[in-house]
C-alpha positions in Angstrom: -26.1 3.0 -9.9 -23.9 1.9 -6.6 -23.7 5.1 -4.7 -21.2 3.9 -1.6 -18.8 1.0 -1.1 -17.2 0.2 2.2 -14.5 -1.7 1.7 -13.4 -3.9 4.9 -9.6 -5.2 5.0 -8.5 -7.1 8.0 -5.1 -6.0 8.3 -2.8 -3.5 9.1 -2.7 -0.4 6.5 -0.4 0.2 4.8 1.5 -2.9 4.0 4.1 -3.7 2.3 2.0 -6.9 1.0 0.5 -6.9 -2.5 -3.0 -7.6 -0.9 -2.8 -4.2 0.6 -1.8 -2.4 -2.6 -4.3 -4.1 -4.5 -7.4 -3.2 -2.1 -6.4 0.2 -1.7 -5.7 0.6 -5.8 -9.5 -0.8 -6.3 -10.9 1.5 -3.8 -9.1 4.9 -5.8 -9.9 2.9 -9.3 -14.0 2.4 -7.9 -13.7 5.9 -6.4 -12.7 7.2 -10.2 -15.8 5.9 -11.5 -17.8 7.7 -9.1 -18.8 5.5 -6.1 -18.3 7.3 -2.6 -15.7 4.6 -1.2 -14.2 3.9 2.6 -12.0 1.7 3.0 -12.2 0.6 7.2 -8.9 -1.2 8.4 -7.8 -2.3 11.8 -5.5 0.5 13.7 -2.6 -2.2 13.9 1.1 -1.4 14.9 2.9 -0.6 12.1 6.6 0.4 10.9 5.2 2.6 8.3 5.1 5.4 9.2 3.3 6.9 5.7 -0.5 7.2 5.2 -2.1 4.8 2.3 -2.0 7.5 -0.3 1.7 8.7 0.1 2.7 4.6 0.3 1.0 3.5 -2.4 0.9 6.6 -4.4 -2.7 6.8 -4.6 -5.5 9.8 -5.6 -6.8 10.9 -2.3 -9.9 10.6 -3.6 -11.6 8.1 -1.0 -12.0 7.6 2.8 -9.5 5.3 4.8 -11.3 4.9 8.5 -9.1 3.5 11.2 -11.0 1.2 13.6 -9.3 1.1 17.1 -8.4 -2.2 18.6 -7.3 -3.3 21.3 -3.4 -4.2 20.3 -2.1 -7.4 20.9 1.5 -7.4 19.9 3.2 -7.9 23.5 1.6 -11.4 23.1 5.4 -13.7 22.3 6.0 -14.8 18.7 5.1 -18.1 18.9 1.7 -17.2 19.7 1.5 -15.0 16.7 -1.0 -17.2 14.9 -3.3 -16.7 17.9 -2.8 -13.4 18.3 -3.9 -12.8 14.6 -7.0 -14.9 15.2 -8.0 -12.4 18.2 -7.4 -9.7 16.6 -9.4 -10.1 13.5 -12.2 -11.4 16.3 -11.7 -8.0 18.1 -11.9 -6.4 14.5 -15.0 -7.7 14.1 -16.8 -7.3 17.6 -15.9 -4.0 17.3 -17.5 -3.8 13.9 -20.4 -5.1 15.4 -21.3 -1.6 17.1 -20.5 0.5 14.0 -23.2 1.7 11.7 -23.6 0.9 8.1 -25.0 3.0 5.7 -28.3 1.0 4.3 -26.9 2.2 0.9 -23.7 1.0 1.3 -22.4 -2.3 -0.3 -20.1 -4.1 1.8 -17.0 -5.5 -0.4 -14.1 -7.6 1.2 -11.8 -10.3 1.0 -12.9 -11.8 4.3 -15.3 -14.4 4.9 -15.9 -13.5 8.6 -16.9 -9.8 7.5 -18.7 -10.6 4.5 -21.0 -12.4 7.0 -21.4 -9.6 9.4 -22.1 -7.2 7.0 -25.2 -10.4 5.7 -26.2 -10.1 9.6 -26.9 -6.6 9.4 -28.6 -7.1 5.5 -26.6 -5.1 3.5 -25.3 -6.1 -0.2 -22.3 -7.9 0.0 -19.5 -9.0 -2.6 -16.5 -11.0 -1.5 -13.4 -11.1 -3.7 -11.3 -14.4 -3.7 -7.8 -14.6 -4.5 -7.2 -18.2 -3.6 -9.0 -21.3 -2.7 -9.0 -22.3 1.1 -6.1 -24.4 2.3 -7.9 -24.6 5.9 -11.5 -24.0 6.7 -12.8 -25.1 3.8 -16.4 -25.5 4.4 -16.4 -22.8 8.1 -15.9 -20.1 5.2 -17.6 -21.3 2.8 -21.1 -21.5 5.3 -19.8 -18.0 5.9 -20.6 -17.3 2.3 -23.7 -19.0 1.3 -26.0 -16.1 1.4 -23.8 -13.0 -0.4 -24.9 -11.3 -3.0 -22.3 -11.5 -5.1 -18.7 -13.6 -5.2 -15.6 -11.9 -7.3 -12.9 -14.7 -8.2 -9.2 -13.9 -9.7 -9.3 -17.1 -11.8 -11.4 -19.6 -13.9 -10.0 -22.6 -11.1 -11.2 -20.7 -8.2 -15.0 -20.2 -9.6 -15.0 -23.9 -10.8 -14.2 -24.5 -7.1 -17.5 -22.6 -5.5 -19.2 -24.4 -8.6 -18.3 -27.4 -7.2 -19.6 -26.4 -3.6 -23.3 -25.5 -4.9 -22.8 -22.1 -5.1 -24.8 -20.5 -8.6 -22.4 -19.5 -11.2 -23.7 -16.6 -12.3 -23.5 -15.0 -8.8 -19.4 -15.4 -9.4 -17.6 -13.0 -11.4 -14.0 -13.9 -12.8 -12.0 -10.8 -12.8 -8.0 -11.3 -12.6 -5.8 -8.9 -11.1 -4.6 -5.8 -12.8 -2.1 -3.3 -13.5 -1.1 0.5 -13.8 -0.2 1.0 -17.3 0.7 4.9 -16.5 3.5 3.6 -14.5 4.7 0.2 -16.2 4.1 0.9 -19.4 7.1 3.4 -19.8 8.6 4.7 -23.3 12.6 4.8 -22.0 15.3 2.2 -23.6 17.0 -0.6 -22.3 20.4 2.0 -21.8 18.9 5.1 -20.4 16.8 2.6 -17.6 20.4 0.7 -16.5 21.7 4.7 -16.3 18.8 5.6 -14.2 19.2 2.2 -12.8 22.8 2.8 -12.1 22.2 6.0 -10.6 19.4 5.0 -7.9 21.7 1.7 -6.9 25.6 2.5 -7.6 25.5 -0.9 -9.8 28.1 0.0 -12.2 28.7 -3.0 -14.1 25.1 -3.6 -15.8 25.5 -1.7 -18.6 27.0 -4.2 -20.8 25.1 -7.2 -18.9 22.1 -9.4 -19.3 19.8 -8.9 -16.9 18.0 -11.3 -15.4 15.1 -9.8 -13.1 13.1 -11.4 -10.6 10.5 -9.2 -8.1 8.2 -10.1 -5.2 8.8 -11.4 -1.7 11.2 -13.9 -2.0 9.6 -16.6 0.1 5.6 -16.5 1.3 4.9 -18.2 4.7 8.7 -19.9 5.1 8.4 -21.1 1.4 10.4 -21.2 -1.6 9.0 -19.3 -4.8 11.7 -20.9 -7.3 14.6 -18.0 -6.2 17.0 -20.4 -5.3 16.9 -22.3 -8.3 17.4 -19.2 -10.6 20.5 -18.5 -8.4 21.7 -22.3 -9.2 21.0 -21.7 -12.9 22.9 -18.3 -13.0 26.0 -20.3 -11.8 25.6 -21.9 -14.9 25.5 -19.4 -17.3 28.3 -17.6 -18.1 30.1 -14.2 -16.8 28.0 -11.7 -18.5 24.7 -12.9 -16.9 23.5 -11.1 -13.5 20.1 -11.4 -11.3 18.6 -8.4 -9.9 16.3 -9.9 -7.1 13.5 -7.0 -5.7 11.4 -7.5 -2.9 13.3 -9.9 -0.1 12.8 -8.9 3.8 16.4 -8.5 4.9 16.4 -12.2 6.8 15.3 -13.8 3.1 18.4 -11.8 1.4 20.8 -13.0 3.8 19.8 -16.2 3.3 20.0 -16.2 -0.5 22.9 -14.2 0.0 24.8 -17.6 1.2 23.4 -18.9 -1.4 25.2 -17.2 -3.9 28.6 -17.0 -2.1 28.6 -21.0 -1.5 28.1 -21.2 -5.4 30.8 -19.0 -5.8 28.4 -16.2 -7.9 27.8 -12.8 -5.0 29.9 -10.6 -7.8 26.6 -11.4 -10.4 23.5 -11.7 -7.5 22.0 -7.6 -6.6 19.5 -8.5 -4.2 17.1 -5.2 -3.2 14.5 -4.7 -0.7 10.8 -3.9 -1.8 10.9 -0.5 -4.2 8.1 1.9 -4.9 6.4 0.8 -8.6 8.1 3.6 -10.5 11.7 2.2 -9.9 9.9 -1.2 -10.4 9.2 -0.1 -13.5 12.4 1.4 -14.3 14.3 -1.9 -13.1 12.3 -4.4 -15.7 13.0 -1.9 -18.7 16.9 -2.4 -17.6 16.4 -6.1 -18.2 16.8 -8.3 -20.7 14.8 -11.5 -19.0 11.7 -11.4 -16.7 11.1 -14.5 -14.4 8.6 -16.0 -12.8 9.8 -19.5 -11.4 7.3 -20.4 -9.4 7.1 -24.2 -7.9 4.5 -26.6 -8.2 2.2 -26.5 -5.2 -1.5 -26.0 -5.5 -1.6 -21.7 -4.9 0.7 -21.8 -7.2 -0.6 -24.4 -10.0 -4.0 -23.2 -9.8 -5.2 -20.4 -7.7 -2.7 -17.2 -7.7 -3.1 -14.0 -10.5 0.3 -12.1 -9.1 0.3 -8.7 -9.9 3.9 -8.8 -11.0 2.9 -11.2 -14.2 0.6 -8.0 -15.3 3.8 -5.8 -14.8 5.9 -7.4 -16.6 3.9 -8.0 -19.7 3.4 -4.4 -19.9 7.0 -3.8 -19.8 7.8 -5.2 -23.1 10.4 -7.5 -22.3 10.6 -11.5 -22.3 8.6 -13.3 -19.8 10.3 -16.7 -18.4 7.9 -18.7 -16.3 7.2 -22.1 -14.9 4.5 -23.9 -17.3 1.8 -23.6 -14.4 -2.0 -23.8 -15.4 -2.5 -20.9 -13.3 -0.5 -18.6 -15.7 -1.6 -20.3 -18.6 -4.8 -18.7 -18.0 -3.0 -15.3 -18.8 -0.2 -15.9 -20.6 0.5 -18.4 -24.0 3.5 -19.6 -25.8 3.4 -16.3 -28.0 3.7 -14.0 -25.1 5.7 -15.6 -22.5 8.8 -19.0 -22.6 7.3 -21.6 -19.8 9.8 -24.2 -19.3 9.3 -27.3 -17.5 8.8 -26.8 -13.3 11.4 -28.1 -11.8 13.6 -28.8 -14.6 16.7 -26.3 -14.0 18.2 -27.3 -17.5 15.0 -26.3 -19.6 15.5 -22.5 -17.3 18.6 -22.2 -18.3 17.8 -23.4 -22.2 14.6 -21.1 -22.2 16.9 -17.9 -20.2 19.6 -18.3 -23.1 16.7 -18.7 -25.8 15.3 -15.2 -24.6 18.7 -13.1 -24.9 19.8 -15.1 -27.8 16.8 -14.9 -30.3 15.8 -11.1 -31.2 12.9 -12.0 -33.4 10.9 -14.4 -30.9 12.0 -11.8 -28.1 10.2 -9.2 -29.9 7.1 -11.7 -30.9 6.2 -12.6 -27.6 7.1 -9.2 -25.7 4.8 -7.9 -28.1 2.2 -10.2 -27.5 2.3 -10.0 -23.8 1.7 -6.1 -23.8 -1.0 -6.5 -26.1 -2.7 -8.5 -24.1 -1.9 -6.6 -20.8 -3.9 -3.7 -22.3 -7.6 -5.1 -21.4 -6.2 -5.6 -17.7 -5.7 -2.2 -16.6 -7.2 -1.3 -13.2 -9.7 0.5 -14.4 -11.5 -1.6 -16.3 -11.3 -3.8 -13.8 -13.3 -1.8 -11.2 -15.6 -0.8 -14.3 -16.5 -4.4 -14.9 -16.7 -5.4 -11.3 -19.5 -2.3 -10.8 -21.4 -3.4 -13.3 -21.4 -6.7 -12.5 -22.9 -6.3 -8.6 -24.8 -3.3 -9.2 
């Protein structure tokens, strides 16, 4: 029976990025099954101003320990890619001179502090969330000698296969979700009136939504936004886009977008929202998208946490026909059109308002199989599997 996990994120907490959300929701989901759990973070300038558990609307129910570092952020922006490097080393000098517990197992998502807690022989389980684009074989040396390795997807462990490592040290355990909060019971008209309320959008009631959440680029990079927005000005009047989850730079910038095409009256574009009015927003919609391009994190490596989300939420999943979803989803729970191919969108977004009974088939199918990924289990089956 584990008895304590420290949990070591290299980042500022909280953050608005889904890694932060996830780390902290496994550390209240382990704490739930009885493990003592800390979670020790970098103190880290930060705009938000709420603790972990008011932010991500979390049981109290484990330790968050601050570490105080030295802060870097006077250092210009276009040494910000240094900066991060010296903090994280500072992070982990620092960490050099703080106890362990010997009963502890050390759990992270960092090669670097997977090693140092291996230096100081304590248990140690790194989780993976994507292969590595630089570094390859620095972390991977890093990693030889944990304990255990938790992946998010089949590719990723057929990856550390491939480097030697033993495959029954690596667990494949995708992301999850909060079915207490996506799972909700309201209709399609009383979520646009709460919708409507929240947001002052007064013309959705009679719309078809199409909904689109997450950031709205990732490192300068298109995630398949702008081609939804060139599809919508293809479809016809009674179509809209809600877009969730843009940094106010990203929404101007898609903002243009829509006014060049001559579409800003059917574009809402929203900042990040808290995961009830997420939930609330995909139970006003009529299509959920996922139009992600074809780039290896993409094709192969990611699990996003919205996927899980909207499967729960009973409506029709749009994606791009990506291996990496396929592991999840099939074609009788989600439409994947072709990447790339705006005209198979627009076919498969007009297929999904248009056709009741494959709507219902496949919206079905995706909550039923959203069921056996509820956070919970998750930690339950990770526990089990390094203990």
């Amino acid at each position: 029976m584990i008895s304590k996990l420290i949990y070591i994120l290299d980042s500022r907490m909280p953050t608005e990025k889904a890694y932060g959300y996830q780390s902290s929701k496994m550390c209240e989901q382990f704490a739930n099954l009885g493990v003592a759990v800390e979670l020790w973070s970098p103190k880290r300038k930060n705009h938000i101003t709420e603790d972990i558990f008011s932010f991500y609307n979390l049981k109290n129910n484990f330790k968050h320990k601050i570490i105080h570092t030295p802060e870097l952020a006077f250092l210009p922006n276009f040494l910000r890619y240094w900066q991060f490097l010296l903090q994280n080393l500072l992070f982990f000098v620092k960490l050099i001179f703080i106890k362990i517990d010997k009963q502890a197992i050390v759990y992270s998502r960092s090669s670097l502090f997977c090693f140092l807690a291996i230096l100081k022989h304590r248990k140690t389980v790194y989780e993976c969330h994507d292969w590595f684009a630089k570094g390859k074989f620095f972390h991977l040396s890093l990693l030889k000698f944990v304990d255990k390795i938790v992946v998010t997807n089949y590719f990723i462990k057929e990856q550390f296969i491939k480097h030697n490592f033993v495959a029954g040290k690596i667990l494949v355990s995708p992301n999850g979700v909060d079915l207490s909060i996506f799972d909700l019971t309201i209709d399609k008209k009383q979520a646009r009136l709460k919708v409507n309320n929240i947001f002052n959008i007064n013309n959705i009631l009679d719309k078809k939504i199409l909904f689109y959440s997450g950031s709205f680029k990732t490192m300068g990079n298109e995630k398949g936004l702008k081609e939804v927005i060139t599809v919508l000005s293809k479809l016809s009047q009674d179509f809209i886009l809600l877009a969730v989850g843009g940094n106010q730079i990203d929404i101007q910038y898609y903002q243009k977008i829509a006014i060049d095409l001559e579409i800003e009256d059917k574009v809402y574009f929203l900042p990040k929202q808290k995961q009830n009015i997420l939930a609330i927003l995909q139970k006003a919609s009529d299509v959920l998208l996922m139009p992600f391009p074809k780039i290896a994190h993409y094709e192969f490596f990611m699990t996003p946490l919205k996927m899980f989300e909207y499967m729960a939420s009973q409506r029709p999943i749009v994606a791009s026909n990506l291996p990496s979803i396929k592991q999840i989803l099939d074609d009788t729970s989600c439409l994947f059109y072709r990447v790339g191919d705006l005209e198979d969108l627009k076919n498969k977004i007009i297929l999904a308002v248009s056709d009741e009974g494959l709507v219902e088939k496949i919206s079905f199918s995706a909550h039923l199989k959203v069921q056996q990924y509820d956070w919970q289990k998750r930690a339950n089956n990770i526990l089990n599997f390094i203990q």
